[in-house]
N, C-alpha and C positions, 0 to 999 in steps of 0.2 A: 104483401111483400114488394111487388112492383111498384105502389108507392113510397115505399118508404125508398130504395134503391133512386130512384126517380128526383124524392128531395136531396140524397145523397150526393147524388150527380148535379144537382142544379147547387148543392152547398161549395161543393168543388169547385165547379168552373165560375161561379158568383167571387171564391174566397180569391181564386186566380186571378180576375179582372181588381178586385182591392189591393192587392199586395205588387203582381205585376203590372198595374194602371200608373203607380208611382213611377215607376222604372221608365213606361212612358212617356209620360209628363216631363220627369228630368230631362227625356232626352227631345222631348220638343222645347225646352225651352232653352235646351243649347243652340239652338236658332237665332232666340234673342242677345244671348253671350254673343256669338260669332258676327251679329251686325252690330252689335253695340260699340264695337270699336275691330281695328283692322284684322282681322281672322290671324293676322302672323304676328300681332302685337302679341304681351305680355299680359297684359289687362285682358283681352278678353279670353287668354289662356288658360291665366289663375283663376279665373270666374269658373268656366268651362270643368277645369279640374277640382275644385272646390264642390262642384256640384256633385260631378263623378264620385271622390272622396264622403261626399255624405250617404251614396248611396250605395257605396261599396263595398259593404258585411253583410246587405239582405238581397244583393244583386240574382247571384244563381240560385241561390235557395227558393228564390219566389216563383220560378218555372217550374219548380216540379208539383207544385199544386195543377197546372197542365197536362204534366205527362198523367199524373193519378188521373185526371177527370178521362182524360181520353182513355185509359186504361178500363174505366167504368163503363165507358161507352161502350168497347168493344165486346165488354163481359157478359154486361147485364142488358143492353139493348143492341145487340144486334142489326134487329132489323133497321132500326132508327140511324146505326152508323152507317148500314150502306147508302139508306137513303139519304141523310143528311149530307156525305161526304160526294155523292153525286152531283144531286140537286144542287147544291148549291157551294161547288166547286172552288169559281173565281172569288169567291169572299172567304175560303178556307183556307186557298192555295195561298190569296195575299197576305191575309193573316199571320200565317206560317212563314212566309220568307221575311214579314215585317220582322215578326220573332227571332229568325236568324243571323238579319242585317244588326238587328242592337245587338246579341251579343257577341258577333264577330266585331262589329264596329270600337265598341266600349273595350274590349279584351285587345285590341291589336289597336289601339291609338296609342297606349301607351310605349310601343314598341321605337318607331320614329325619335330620333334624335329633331329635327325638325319639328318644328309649330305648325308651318303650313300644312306639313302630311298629317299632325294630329287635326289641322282644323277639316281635312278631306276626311279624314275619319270620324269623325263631328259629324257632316254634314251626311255622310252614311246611317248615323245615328237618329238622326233628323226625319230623315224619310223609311226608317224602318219603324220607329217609332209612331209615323202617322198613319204606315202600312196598316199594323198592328194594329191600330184604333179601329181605324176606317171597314176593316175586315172584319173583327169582332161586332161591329156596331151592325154592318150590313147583313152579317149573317141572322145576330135577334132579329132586327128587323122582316129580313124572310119568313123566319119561324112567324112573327107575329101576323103578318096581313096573309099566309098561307102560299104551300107551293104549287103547283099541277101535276099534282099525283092521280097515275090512270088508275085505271081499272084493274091492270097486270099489276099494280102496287110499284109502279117505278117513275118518279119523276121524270117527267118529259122536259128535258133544256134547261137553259141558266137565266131564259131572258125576265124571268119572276126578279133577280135583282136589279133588274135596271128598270128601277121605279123611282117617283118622287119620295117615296117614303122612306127606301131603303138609302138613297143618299143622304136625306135630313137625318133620318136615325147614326147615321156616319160620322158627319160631322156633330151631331150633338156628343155623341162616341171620344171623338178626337179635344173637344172643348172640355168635357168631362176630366180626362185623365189630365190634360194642361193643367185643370183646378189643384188637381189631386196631386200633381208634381210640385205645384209652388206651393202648396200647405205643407208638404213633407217638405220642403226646405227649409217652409218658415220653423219645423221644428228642431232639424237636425244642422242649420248652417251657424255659426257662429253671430256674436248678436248684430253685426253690423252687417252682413248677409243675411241673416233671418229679417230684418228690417226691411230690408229692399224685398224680400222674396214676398214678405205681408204684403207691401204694396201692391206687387203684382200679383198676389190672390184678388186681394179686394177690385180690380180692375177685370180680371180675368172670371170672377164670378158673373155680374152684369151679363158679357157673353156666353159663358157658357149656360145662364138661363133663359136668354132668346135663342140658344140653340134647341135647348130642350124644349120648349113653347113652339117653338116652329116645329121641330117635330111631332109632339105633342098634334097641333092643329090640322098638321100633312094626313097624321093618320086617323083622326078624328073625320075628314073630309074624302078619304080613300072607302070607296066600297069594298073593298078586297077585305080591308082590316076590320072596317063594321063585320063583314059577313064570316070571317074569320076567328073572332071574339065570340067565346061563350059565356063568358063572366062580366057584360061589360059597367057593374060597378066597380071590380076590381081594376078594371082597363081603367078607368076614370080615378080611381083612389091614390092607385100607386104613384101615377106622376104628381101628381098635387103632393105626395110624400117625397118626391124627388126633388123639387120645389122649395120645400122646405128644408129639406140638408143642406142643399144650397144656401138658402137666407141664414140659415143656423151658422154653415161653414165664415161666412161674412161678418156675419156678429162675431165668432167666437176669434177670427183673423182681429180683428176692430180690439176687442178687449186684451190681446195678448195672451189667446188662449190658443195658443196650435196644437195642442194636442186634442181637444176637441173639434177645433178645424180639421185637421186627419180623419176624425172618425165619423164627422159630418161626410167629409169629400170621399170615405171609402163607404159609406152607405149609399150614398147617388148613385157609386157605382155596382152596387151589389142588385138596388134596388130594379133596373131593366132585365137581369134575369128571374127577379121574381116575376117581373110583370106578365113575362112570356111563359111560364109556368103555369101561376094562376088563371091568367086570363083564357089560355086555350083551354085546359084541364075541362073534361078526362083525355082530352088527344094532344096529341103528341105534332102529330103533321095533318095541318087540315088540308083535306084537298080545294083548290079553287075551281077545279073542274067537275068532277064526279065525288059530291058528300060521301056518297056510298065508300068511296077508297080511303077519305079522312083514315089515319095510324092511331088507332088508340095508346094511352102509356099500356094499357096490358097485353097490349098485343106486340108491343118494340118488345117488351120485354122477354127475357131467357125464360127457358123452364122454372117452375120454383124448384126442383133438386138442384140447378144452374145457381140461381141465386142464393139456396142457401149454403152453396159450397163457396161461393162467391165471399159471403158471410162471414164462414172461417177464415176466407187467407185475408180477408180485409181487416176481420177486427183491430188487428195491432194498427191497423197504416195509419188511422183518424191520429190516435192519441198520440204516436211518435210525428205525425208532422205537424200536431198544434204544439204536443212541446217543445220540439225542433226551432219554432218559431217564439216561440214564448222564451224558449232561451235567449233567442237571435238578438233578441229587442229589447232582454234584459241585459245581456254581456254590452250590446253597444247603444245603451240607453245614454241620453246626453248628446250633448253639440259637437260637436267636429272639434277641432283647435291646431295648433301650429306640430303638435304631438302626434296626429293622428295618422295611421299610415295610409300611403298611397298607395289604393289599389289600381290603380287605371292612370 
Protein backbone atom coordinates (compact mmCIF):
# COMPACT_ATOMS: atom_id res chain seq x y z
CA UNK A 1 0.00 0.00 0.00
CA UNK A 2 3.00 2.46 0.71
CA UNK A 3 3.81 2.06 -2.87
CA UNK A 4 0.96 2.59 -4.50
CA UNK A 5 0.30 5.99 -2.09
CA UNK A 6 3.91 6.77 -3.08
CA UNK A 7 3.02 6.74 -6.92
CA UNK A 8 -0.03 8.61 -5.82
CA UNK A 9 1.88 11.28 -4.49
CA UNK A 10 4.57 11.40 -7.29
CA UNK A 11 1.18 11.40 -9.83
CA UNK A 12 0.08 14.69 -7.88
CA UNK A 13 2.90 16.75 -7.57
CA UNK A 14 4.23 15.46 -11.43
CA UNK A 15 0.27 16.46 -12.70
CA UNK A 16 1.06 19.95 -10.78
CA UNK A 17 4.32 20.85 -12.30
CA UNK A 18 2.32 19.94 -16.17
CA UNK A 19 -0.63 22.03 -15.66
CA UNK A 20 0.99 24.70 -13.15
CA UNK A 21 4.50 24.71 -15.50
CA UNK A 22 2.27 26.51 -18.09
CA UNK A 23 1.13 29.27 -15.70
CA UNK A 24 4.92 29.68 -15.33
CA UNK A 25 6.11 29.90 -18.50
CA UNK A 26 3.38 32.50 -19.43
CA UNK A 27 4.53 34.42 -16.83
CA UNK A 28 8.18 34.31 -17.73
CA UNK A 29 7.64 35.16 -21.09
CA UNK A 30 5.82 38.41 -19.93
CA UNK A 31 9.52 39.30 -19.70
CA UNK A 32 9.94 39.18 -23.27
CA UNK A 33 6.29 41.26 -23.81
CA UNK A 34 7.63 44.01 -21.43
CA UNK A 35 11.16 44.58 -23.30
CA UNK A 36 9.82 44.06 -26.65
CA UNK A 37 8.55 47.43 -26.60
CA UNK A 38 8.06 50.33 -23.88
CA UNK A 39 6.60 48.51 -20.54
CA UNK A 40 3.89 51.64 -20.58
CA UNK A 41 3.26 51.45 -24.47
CA UNK A 42 0.13 49.68 -25.80
CA UNK A 43 1.87 47.11 -27.77
CA UNK A 44 3.47 45.54 -25.31
CA UNK A 45 0.22 45.66 -22.99
CA UNK A 46 -2.05 44.03 -25.37
CA UNK A 47 0.71 41.28 -25.79
CA UNK A 48 1.10 41.02 -21.98
CA UNK A 49 -2.78 40.76 -21.70
CA UNK A 50 -3.45 38.56 -24.62
CA UNK A 51 -1.40 36.13 -22.88
CA UNK A 52 -2.80 36.52 -19.39
CA UNK A 53 -6.39 36.10 -21.41
CA UNK A 54 -5.30 32.79 -22.89
CA UNK A 55 -4.53 31.53 -19.68
CA UNK A 56 -7.19 32.68 -17.72
CA UNK A 57 -10.05 29.76 -17.09
CA UNK A 58 -7.23 27.03 -16.02
CA UNK A 59 -5.24 29.84 -13.91
CA UNK A 60 -6.45 28.77 -10.19
CA UNK A 61 -7.72 25.46 -10.96
CA UNK A 62 -4.18 24.13 -11.65
CA UNK A 63 -2.90 25.00 -7.90
CA UNK A 64 -4.93 22.84 -6.23
CA UNK A 65 -3.29 19.77 -7.75
CA UNK A 66 -0.51 21.29 -5.12
CA UNK A 67 -2.53 21.83 -2.26
CA UNK A 68 -3.98 17.71 -2.88
CA UNK A 69 -0.04 16.56 -3.24
CA UNK A 70 0.86 18.35 -0.19
CA UNK A 71 -2.19 17.24 1.55
CA UNK A 72 -0.81 13.43 0.59
CA UNK A 73 2.24 14.31 1.97
CA UNK A 74 1.16 15.07 5.18
CA UNK A 75 -1.23 12.03 5.46
CA UNK A 76 0.39 9.37 4.06
CA UNK A 77 4.07 10.18 4.72
CA UNK A 78 4.71 11.88 7.62
CA UNK A 79 8.01 11.21 8.23
CA UNK A 80 9.16 12.31 4.79
CA UNK A 81 7.20 15.74 5.30
CA UNK A 82 9.12 16.73 8.29
CA UNK A 83 12.07 15.76 6.91
CA UNK A 84 11.68 17.03 3.33
CA UNK A 85 10.26 20.36 4.75
CA UNK A 86 13.36 20.91 7.05
CA UNK A 87 16.04 19.67 4.99
CA UNK A 88 15.50 21.42 2.40
CA UNK A 89 13.78 24.55 3.50
CA UNK A 90 15.29 27.39 1.01
CA UNK A 91 14.04 25.57 -2.11
CA UNK A 92 10.44 25.00 -0.54
CA UNK A 93 10.19 28.35 1.03
CA UNK A 94 11.15 29.93 -2.52
CA UNK A 95 9.09 27.93 -4.24
CA UNK A 96 6.09 28.78 -2.13
CA UNK A 97 6.35 32.60 -2.26
CA UNK A 98 7.24 32.12 -6.20
CA UNK A 99 3.63 30.46 -6.11
CA UNK A 100 2.26 33.51 -4.26
CA UNK A 101 4.02 36.27 -6.18
CA UNK A 102 2.09 34.86 -9.77
CA UNK A 103 -1.05 34.72 -8.26
CA UNK A 104 -1.09 37.89 -6.42
CA UNK A 105 0.76 39.34 -9.23
CA UNK A 106 -1.66 38.07 -12.36
CA UNK A 107 -4.90 38.74 -9.92
CA UNK A 108 -4.07 42.45 -8.78
CA UNK A 109 -2.56 43.82 -12.41
CA UNK A 110 -5.61 44.06 -13.45
CA UNK A 111 -6.79 46.33 -10.87
CA UNK A 112 -4.60 49.66 -11.99
CA UNK A 113 -6.01 52.02 -14.38
CA UNK A 114 -2.32 52.59 -15.29
CA UNK A 115 -0.11 50.44 -17.82
CA UNK A 116 2.96 51.25 -16.03
CA UNK A 117 1.49 49.69 -12.43
CA UNK A 118 0.33 46.73 -14.60
CA UNK A 119 3.82 46.47 -16.24
CA UNK A 120 5.28 46.50 -12.14
CA UNK A 121 2.81 43.80 -11.70
CA UNK A 122 4.24 42.07 -14.76
CA UNK A 123 7.45 42.14 -13.61
CA UNK A 124 6.24 40.72 -10.02
CA UNK A 125 4.91 38.06 -12.17
CA UNK A 126 8.22 37.47 -13.82
CA UNK A 127 10.17 36.80 -10.83
CA UNK A 128 7.64 34.55 -9.00
CA UNK A 129 7.38 32.66 -11.83
CA UNK A 130 11.23 31.86 -12.02
CA UNK A 131 10.89 31.64 -8.14
CA UNK A 132 8.71 28.84 -8.65
CA UNK A 133 10.89 27.04 -11.24
CA UNK A 134 14.00 27.43 -9.67
CA UNK A 135 12.53 26.08 -6.28
CA UNK A 136 10.76 23.11 -7.73
CA UNK A 137 13.76 22.21 -9.92
CA UNK A 138 16.28 22.64 -6.67
CA UNK A 139 14.27 20.73 -4.53
CA UNK A 140 14.15 17.19 -7.15
CA UNK A 141 17.30 17.93 -7.49
CA UNK A 142 18.26 17.53 -3.61
CA UNK A 143 16.08 14.42 -3.45
CA UNK A 144 18.08 13.22 -6.32
CA UNK A 145 22.03 13.47 -5.34
CA UNK A 146 20.75 12.75 -1.46
CA UNK A 147 20.47 14.90 1.86
CA UNK A 148 22.78 14.39 5.26
CA UNK A 149 20.37 12.71 7.08
CA UNK A 150 21.96 11.59 10.79
CA UNK A 151 21.52 8.93 12.57
CA UNK A 152 18.72 10.65 14.93
CA UNK A 153 16.77 10.51 11.35
CA UNK A 154 16.97 14.48 11.07
CA UNK A 155 18.71 16.35 8.33
CA UNK A 156 21.53 18.27 9.38
CA UNK A 157 21.48 21.98 7.37
CA UNK A 158 20.54 23.32 4.00
CA UNK A 159 23.97 23.67 2.68
CA UNK A 160 23.28 19.97 0.44
CA UNK A 161 21.46 22.68 -2.06
CA UNK A 162 24.07 24.75 -2.77
CA UNK A 163 25.63 22.37 -5.14
CA UNK A 164 26.57 22.54 -8.94
CA UNK A 165 23.76 20.14 -9.52
CA UNK A 166 21.03 21.51 -7.75
CA UNK A 167 21.38 24.97 -9.59
CA UNK A 168 21.75 23.22 -13.23
CA UNK A 169 18.71 21.16 -12.21
CA UNK A 170 17.15 24.85 -11.58
CA UNK A 171 17.68 26.29 -14.40
CA UNK A 172 17.03 23.46 -16.64
CA UNK A 173 13.52 23.66 -14.28
CA UNK A 174 13.15 27.35 -15.38
CA UNK A 175 13.94 26.55 -19.29
CA UNK A 176 11.47 23.62 -19.11
CA UNK A 177 8.30 25.53 -18.21
CA UNK A 178 9.38 28.75 -20.64
CA UNK A 179 8.96 25.65 -23.31
CA UNK A 180 5.84 24.62 -21.90
CA UNK A 181 4.51 28.42 -21.66
CA UNK A 182 5.05 29.25 -25.55
CA UNK A 183 3.69 25.74 -26.70
CA UNK A 184 0.51 26.53 -24.62
CA UNK A 185 0.16 29.80 -26.44
CA UNK A 186 1.01 28.47 -29.51
CA UNK A 187 -2.18 26.60 -28.76
CA UNK A 188 -4.57 28.91 -27.17
CA UNK A 189 -3.45 32.59 -28.86
CA UNK A 190 -5.18 33.53 -31.75
CA UNK A 191 -3.49 32.72 -35.13
CA UNK A 192 -1.33 35.49 -35.56
CA UNK A 193 -0.11 35.13 -31.77
CA UNK A 194 0.10 31.45 -31.87
CA UNK A 195 2.60 32.19 -34.88
CA UNK A 196 4.94 34.26 -33.14
CA UNK A 197 4.61 32.10 -29.89
CA UNK A 198 5.63 28.72 -32.51
CA UNK A 199 8.62 30.78 -33.21
CA UNK A 200 9.49 31.29 -29.93
CA UNK A 201 9.12 27.49 -28.93
CA UNK A 202 11.14 26.41 -31.77
CA UNK A 203 13.98 28.88 -30.42
CA UNK A 204 13.37 28.28 -26.95
CA UNK A 205 13.64 24.48 -27.34
CA UNK A 206 17.47 24.56 -28.50
CA UNK A 207 17.87 26.06 -24.75
CA UNK A 208 15.97 24.49 -22.87
CA UNK A 209 17.85 21.00 -24.22
CA UNK A 210 21.32 22.29 -23.30
CA UNK A 211 19.87 23.01 -20.25
CA UNK A 212 18.82 19.66 -19.65
CA UNK A 213 22.25 18.21 -21.06
CA UNK A 214 24.11 20.24 -18.76
CA UNK A 215 22.26 19.10 -16.05
CA UNK A 216 22.07 15.78 -17.23
CA UNK A 217 26.22 15.83 -17.35
CA UNK A 218 26.44 18.06 -13.83
CA UNK A 219 24.98 15.09 -12.32
CA UNK A 220 26.31 12.24 -14.31
CA UNK A 221 29.96 13.80 -13.01
CA UNK A 222 28.64 14.46 -9.12
CA UNK A 223 29.50 11.69 -6.86
CA UNK A 224 26.81 12.42 -4.45
CA UNK A 225 24.23 11.68 -7.39
CA UNK A 226 26.23 8.41 -8.60
CA UNK A 227 26.23 7.29 -4.88
CA UNK A 228 22.67 8.38 -4.46
CA UNK A 229 21.13 6.41 -7.39
CA UNK A 230 20.02 2.91 -6.99
CA UNK A 231 18.42 2.26 -10.40
CA UNK A 232 21.03 3.91 -12.50
CA UNK A 233 19.59 2.42 -15.85
CA UNK A 234 16.54 4.24 -15.07
CA UNK A 235 18.84 7.55 -13.96
CA UNK A 236 20.23 7.19 -17.66
CA UNK A 237 16.84 6.25 -19.46
CA UNK A 238 14.53 8.91 -18.32
CA UNK A 239 16.54 11.83 -19.42
CA UNK A 240 17.23 10.57 -23.01
CA UNK A 241 13.18 10.26 -22.65
CA UNK A 242 13.23 13.85 -21.66
CA UNK A 243 15.30 14.62 -24.71
CA UNK A 244 13.07 13.33 -26.85
CA UNK A 245 9.76 15.35 -25.75
CA UNK A 246 11.73 17.91 -26.34
CA UNK A 247 12.77 17.14 -30.06
CA UNK A 248 9.05 15.78 -30.32
CA UNK A 249 7.75 19.19 -28.91
CA UNK A 250 9.98 20.98 -31.97
CA UNK A 251 8.81 18.84 -34.62
CA UNK A 252 5.17 18.88 -33.57
CA UNK A 253 5.71 23.26 -32.96
CA UNK A 254 7.40 22.99 -36.93
CA UNK A 255 4.21 20.99 -38.37
CA UNK A 256 1.49 23.07 -36.73
CA UNK A 257 0.81 20.62 -34.34
CA UNK A 258 0.45 22.53 -30.77
CA UNK A 259 -1.57 20.41 -29.26
CA UNK A 260 0.88 17.75 -29.43
CA UNK A 261 3.70 20.34 -28.62
CA UNK A 262 1.72 20.72 -25.22
CA UNK A 263 1.79 17.16 -24.54
CA UNK A 264 5.39 16.73 -25.64
CA UNK A 265 6.26 20.00 -23.28
CA UNK A 266 4.00 18.54 -20.36
CA UNK A 267 5.71 15.25 -20.48
CA UNK A 268 9.50 16.88 -19.94
CA UNK A 269 8.00 18.04 -17.29
CA UNK A 270 6.35 15.27 -15.58
CA UNK A 271 9.23 13.15 -16.73
CA UNK A 272 12.08 14.65 -13.62
CA UNK A 273 9.54 13.47 -11.03
CA UNK A 274 9.56 10.17 -12.37
CA UNK A 275 13.15 10.13 -12.47
CA UNK A 276 13.44 10.89 -8.74
CA UNK A 277 11.18 8.22 -7.95
CA UNK A 278 12.40 5.55 -9.82
CA UNK A 279 15.93 6.22 -9.64
CA UNK A 280 16.19 6.32 -5.73
CA UNK A 281 13.43 3.52 -5.13
CA UNK A 282 12.95 1.64 -2.55
CA UNK A 283 14.19 5.03 -0.54
CA UNK A 284 12.74 7.90 -0.31
CA UNK A 285 15.79 10.05 1.31
CA UNK A 286 19.16 8.71 0.83
CA UNK A 287 21.44 9.65 3.33
CA UNK A 288 24.89 11.19 2.09
CA UNK A 289 26.34 10.58 5.28
CA UNK A 290 25.30 7.55 7.20
CA UNK A 291 23.52 4.78 4.60
CA UNK A 292 22.49 3.21 7.58
CA UNK A 293 19.81 6.55 8.12
CA UNK A 294 18.87 6.48 4.16
CA UNK A 295 14.32 6.84 4.56
CA UNK A 296 12.94 4.06 3.02
CA UNK A 297 9.19 4.76 1.08
CA UNK A 298 7.90 2.30 3.80
CA UNK A 299 9.18 3.59 6.53
CA UNK A 300 7.97 7.70 5.39
CA UNK A 301 5.01 5.94 5.21
CA UNK A 302 1.75 6.08 7.79
CA UNK A 303 0.42 3.00 9.37
CA UNK A 304 -1.55 0.97 6.89
CA UNK A 305 -4.86 1.49 9.03
CA UNK A 306 -3.58 5.36 8.30
CA UNK A 307 -3.45 4.63 4.64
CA UNK A 308 -6.35 2.85 4.28
CA UNK A 309 -8.51 5.36 5.80
CA UNK A 310 -6.59 7.67 3.83
CA UNK A 311 -8.14 5.59 1.02
CA UNK A 312 -11.59 6.31 1.76
CA UNK A 313 -11.64 10.14 1.97
CA UNK A 314 -9.41 10.16 -1.00
CA UNK A 315 -11.20 7.99 -3.42
CA UNK A 316 -13.66 10.67 -4.80
CA UNK A 317 -10.70 13.60 -4.85
CA UNK A 318 -8.68 11.67 -8.26
CA UNK A 319 -11.90 11.40 -10.29
CA UNK A 320 -13.45 14.94 -9.37
CA UNK A 321 -10.20 16.69 -10.11
CA UNK A 322 -9.40 14.82 -13.58
CA UNK A 323 -13.05 15.75 -14.41
CA UNK A 324 -12.78 19.16 -13.01
CA UNK A 325 -10.04 19.46 -15.61
CA UNK A 326 -11.25 17.51 -18.29
CA UNK A 327 -14.14 19.82 -18.30
CA UNK A 328 -11.83 22.96 -17.92
CA UNK A 329 -10.26 22.20 -21.25
CA UNK A 330 -13.40 21.20 -22.93
CA UNK A 331 -15.59 24.41 -21.94
CA UNK A 332 -12.54 26.62 -23.13
CA UNK A 333 -11.18 24.34 -25.81
CA UNK A 334 -10.21 26.68 -28.83
CA UNK A 335 -8.24 30.12 -29.31
CA UNK A 336 -8.83 33.18 -27.63
CA UNK A 337 -10.48 36.06 -29.97
CA UNK A 338 -11.64 39.54 -29.60
CA UNK A 339 -14.97 37.73 -27.76
CA UNK A 340 -13.14 36.30 -25.19
CA UNK A 341 -13.36 37.59 -21.57
CA UNK A 342 -10.71 39.43 -19.66
CA UNK A 343 -9.77 37.82 -16.79
CA UNK A 344 -6.60 39.76 -15.59
Amino acid sequence: MDLAWYAVLGFFFATYLVLAGYDYGVGLLLARSASSSDPGGTDGGADRRAALTALGPFFLGNEVWLVAAVGILFGAFPVLEGELLAGCYPAVAGALVGVVLVVAGVQLRGRPGDERVRARWDRVVVVGSALAALGWGALLAALLQGVPRQADGHVAGVTHLVTPFAAAAGLAMVALVAVHGATFLTLRLPAAGAAAAGRLARRLVPMALAAVVLAAVVGLLSTRVRDAVQRPALAVLLPVLLVGALLAARAAVARRRPGCALVATGAALALPVALVGAALWPYVLVSTVDPAASLTVADAAASAPTLRLLGWLALPLLPALLGFQAMCWWVFRGRTDGRAPVYW
